[in-house]
C-alpha positions in Angstrom: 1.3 -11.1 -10.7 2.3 -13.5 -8.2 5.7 -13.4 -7.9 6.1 -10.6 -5.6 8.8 -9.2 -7.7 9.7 -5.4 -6.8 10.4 -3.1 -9.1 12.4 0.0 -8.2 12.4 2.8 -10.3 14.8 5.6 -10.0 15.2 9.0 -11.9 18.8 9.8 -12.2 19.7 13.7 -12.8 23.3 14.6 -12.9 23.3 12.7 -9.8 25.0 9.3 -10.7 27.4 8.5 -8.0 25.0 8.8 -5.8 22.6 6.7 -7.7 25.7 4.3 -7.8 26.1 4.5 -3.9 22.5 4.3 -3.1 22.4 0.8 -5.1 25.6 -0.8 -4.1 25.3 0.3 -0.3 21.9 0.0 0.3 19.4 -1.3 -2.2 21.6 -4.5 -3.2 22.4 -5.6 0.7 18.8 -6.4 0.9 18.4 -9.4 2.3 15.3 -9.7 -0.6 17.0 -10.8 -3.9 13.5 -10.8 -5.7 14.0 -7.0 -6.9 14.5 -5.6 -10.4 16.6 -1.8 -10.7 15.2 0.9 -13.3 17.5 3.9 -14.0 15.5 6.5 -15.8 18.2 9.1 -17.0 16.9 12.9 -17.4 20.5 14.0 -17.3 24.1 12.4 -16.9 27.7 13.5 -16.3 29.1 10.1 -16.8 27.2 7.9 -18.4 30.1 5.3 -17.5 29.2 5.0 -14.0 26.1 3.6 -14.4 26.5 1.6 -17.6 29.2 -0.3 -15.6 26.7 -1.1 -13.1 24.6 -2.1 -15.3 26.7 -4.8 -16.9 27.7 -6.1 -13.5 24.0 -6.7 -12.2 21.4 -8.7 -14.8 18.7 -7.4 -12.6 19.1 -3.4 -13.5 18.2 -1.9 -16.2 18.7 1.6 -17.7 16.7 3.9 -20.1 17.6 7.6 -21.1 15.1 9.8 -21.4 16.4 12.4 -23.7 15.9 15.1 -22.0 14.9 16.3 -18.5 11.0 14.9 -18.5 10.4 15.4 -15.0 10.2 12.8 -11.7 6.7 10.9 -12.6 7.1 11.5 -16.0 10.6 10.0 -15.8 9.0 7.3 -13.6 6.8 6.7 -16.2 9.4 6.4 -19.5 11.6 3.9 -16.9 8.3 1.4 -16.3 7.0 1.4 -19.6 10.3 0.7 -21.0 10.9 -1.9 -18.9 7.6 -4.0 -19.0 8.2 -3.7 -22.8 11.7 -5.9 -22.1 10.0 -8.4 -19.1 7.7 -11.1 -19.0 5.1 -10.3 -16.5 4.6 -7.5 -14.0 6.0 -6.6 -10.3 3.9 -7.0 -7.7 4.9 -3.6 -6.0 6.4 -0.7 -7.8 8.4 1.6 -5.7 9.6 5.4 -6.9 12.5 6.4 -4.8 15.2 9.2 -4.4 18.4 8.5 -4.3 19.5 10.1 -1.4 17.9 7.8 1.0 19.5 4.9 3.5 17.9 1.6 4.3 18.8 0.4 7.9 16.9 -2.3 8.3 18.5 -5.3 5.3 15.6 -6.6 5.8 13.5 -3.6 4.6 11.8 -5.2 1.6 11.4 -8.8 2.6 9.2 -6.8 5.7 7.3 -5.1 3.0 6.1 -8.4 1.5 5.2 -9.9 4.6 3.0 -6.9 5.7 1.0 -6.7 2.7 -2.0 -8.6 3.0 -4.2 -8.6 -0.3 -6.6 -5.6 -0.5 -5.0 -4.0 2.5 -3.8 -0.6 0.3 -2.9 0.5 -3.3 -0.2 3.1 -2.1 2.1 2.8 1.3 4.6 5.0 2.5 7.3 4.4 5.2 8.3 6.2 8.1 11.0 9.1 6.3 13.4 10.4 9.1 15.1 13.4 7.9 18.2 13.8 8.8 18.4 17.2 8.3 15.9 18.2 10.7 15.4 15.5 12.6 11.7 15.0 11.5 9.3 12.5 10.7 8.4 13.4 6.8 5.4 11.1 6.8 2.2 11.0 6.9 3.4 13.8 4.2 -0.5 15.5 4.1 -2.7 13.1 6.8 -5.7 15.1 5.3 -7.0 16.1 1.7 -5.3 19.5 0.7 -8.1 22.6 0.8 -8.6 24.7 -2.4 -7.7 27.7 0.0 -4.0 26.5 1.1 -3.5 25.7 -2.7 -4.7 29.2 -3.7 -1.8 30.6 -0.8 0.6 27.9 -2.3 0.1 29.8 -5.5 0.6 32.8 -3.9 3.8 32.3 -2.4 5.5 30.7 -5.1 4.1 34.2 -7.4 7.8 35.6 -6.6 10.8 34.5 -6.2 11.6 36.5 -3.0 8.2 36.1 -1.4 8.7 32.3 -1.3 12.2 32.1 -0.4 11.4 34.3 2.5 8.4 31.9 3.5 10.9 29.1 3.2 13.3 31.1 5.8 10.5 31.4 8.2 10.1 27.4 7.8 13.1 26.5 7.8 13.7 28.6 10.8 11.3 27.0 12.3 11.8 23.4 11.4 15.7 23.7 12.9 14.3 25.4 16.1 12.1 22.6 16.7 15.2 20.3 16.0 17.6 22.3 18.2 15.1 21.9 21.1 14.5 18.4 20.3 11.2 18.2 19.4 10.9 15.2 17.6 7.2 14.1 16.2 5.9 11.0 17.1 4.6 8.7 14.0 1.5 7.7 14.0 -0.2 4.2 14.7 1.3 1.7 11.6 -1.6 1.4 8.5 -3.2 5.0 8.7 -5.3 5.9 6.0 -3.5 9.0 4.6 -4.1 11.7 2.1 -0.7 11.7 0.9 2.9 10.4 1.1 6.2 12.0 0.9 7.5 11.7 -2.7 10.8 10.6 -2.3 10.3 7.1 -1.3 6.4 6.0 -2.3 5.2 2.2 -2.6 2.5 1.0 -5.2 0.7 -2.3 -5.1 -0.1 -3.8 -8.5 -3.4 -2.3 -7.8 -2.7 0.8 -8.0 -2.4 0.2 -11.6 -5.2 -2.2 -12.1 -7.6 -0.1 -10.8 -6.2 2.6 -13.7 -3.8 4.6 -11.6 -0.3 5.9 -13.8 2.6 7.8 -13.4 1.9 9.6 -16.6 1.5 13.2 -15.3 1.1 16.9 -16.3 3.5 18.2 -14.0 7.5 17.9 -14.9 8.9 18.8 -11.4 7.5 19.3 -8.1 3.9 18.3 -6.7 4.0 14.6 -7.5 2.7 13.4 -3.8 -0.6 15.9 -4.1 -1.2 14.5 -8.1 -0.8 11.1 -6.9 -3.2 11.7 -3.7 -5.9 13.0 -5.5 -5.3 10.4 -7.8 -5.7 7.8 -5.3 -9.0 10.0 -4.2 -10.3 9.1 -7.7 -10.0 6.0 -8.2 -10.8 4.7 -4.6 -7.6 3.6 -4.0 -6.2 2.9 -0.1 -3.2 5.3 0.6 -1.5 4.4 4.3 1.2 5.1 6.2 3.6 1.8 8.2 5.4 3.4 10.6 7.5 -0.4 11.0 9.2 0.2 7.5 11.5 2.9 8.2 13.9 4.9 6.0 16.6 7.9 6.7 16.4 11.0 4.2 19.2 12.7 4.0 17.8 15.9 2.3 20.6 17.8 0.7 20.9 21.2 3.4 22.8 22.9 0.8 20.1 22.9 -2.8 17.1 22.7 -0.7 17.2 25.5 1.7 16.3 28.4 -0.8 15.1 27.9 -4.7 16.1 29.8 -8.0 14.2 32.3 -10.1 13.5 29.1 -12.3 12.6 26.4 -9.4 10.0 29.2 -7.8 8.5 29.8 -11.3 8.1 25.9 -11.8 6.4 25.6 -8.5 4.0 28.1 -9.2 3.2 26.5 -13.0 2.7 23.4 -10.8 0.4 24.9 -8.1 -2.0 26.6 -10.8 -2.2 22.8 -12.5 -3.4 21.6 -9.2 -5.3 23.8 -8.0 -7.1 24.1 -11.8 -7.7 20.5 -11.6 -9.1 20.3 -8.3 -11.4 22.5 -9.2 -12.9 20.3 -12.1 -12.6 17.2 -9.6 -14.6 19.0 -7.2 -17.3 20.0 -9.8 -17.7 16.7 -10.9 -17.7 15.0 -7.4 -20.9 18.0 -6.9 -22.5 16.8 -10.0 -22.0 13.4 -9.8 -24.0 13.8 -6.1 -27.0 16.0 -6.9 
C-alpha cells in the first residue's frame, strides 16, 4: 500500500500497434520507473506484437479476455488477473486509451507528488482533444439529471435520429474550433461529477472504500457508472488541470456510429437511467 506503485491498465481491441506505440513512445519514457503495464485483450490481430513486448519489459503483463467483455469489464478481468500474480497492491490504478500522448515525461512522478492522503478517490487530467481543439474535462462538472438521461435514451432510439444529433454536435464542436474558441479549464482540484473515460485515475481508496470496475455495461457509459458510483460510496472525484494529456480522438470511427453502436448506447442509457432511479428512491428513503 505504500509503495506508490501505478498500475496501468489497458483494454486492447484490434488495436495493437497502437497499444505498442502508446507504451514504447509514451508510457515507458516516463521519467517514473515505479509503474506496472496490464494488457487486457478483447480482440487481437497479432497477438505477436504484443507478446514481444511483453517479453522485452518484466513490468507488463498481458491477459486475454476471451471475448469482447467490454472497457470496465475488461478493466476488471486485467486487475484481477494481475493482483492474483503480484505481491501487494498499487497505490493508484489508472484506465487509459490508447490513443493518448503524454507531453510532460514527468507526467506520473507529478501525480505522486500531488496526491496528498485523503485529498480524492478518483482524479482526472486536463484531456485536450486534438480533434477539436477542446478541453474534455471536467467530463460532467455536475450530477447528470433523470431528464437528460431520459433524452439520451431518446436519441440513441434510432439509428438516424442520433447520428443526425451527432451532426448538429459535431457541427458545432468544429465551428467553435474554427473560430478558436478554446475553453478555459477550471481551477486545479475541483470536485467533479464525472471524468472523461479515456484516461481516469483511482487512488487505492477508491477500492477500499468498495468501489470496482465490475460493471453491467459492456461498452459505452463507463464515466456516468463510475460517477454515480463515486456518489455512493462518498468518494472525492476532482479534476487537476496541472496533469495534462493530448487525445487524439480518431475523426474517422467517431464522427457517426453503426446500427449496432446506436443500439448499444441505448441498452446502456436504459441501464443508467433504470438504476438511477432505484438510487434515487433509496437516497428518498434513506432521508424520510
Amino acid at each position: 500500500m505504500q509503495s506508490q506503485k501505478i498500475l496501468l491498465l489497458l483494454v486492447n481491441y484490434f488495436n495493437e500497434e497502437e497499444t505498442k506505440s502508446f507504451i514504447e513512445e509514451q508510457v515507458l519514457k516516463q521519467t517514473e520507473k515505479r509503474l506496472d503495464i496490464v494488457i487486457a485483450i478483447n480482440g487481437c490481430n497479432n497477438p505477436e506484437i504484443l507478446s514481444e513486448l511483453e517479453k522485452l519489459h518484466r513490468n507488463l503483463f498481458i491477459f486475454y479476455c476471451g471475448s469482447n467483455i467490454g472497457y470496465l469489464p475488461g478493466a476488471a478481468f486485467g486487475l484481477r488477473n494481475y493482483l492474483s500474480m503480484v505481491t501487494g497492491e498499487p497505490e493508484y490504478v489508472i484506465i487509459s486509451n490508447s490513443d493518448m500522448e503524454i507531453p510532460d515525461p514527468d507526467f506520473f512522478r507529478n501525480l505522486i507528488e500531488i496526491s496528498d492522503p485523503g485529498k480524492y478517490d478518483i482524479l482526472g487530467p486536463d484531456i485536450q482533444s486534438s480533434l477539436f481543439h477542446q478541453h474534455q474535462n471536467p467530463y460532467i462538472p455536475e450530477r447528470i439529471s433523470i431528464i437528460k438521461m431520459k433524452i439520451l435514451g431518446f436519441l440513441t432510439s434510432g439509428t438516424w435520429l442520433y447520428n443526425l444529433f451527432l451532426l448538429y454536435y459535431h457541427a458545432k464542436t468544429w465551428m467553435i474550433a474554427l473560430l478558436k474558441v478554446k475553453g478555459k479549464p477550471p481551477a486545479s482540484f475541483r470536485n467533479v461529477y464525472g471524468i472523461h473515460g479515456s484516461f481516469m485515475v483511482f487512488r487505492n481508496t477508491f477500492f477500499l472504500k468498495g468501489g470496482s470496475f465490475d460493471s453491467p455495461l459492456t461498452l459505452f457509459g463507463e464515466e456516468i457508472f463510475i460517477a454515480e458510483l463515486a456518489l455512493e460510496k462518498n468518494m472525492t472525484v476532482i479534476f487537476e488541470s496541472s496533469l495534462k494529456i493530448i487525445h487524439h480522438e480518431h475523426s474517422t470511427t467517431r464522427v457517426f456510429k453503426s446500427r449496432k453502436s446506436v443500439q448499444q448506447l441505448h441498452s446502456t442509457y436504459l441501464t443508467l437511467l433504470k438504476r438511477r432511479i432505484v438510487a434515487d428512491k433509496l437516497q428518498a428513503q434513506r432521508s424520510s
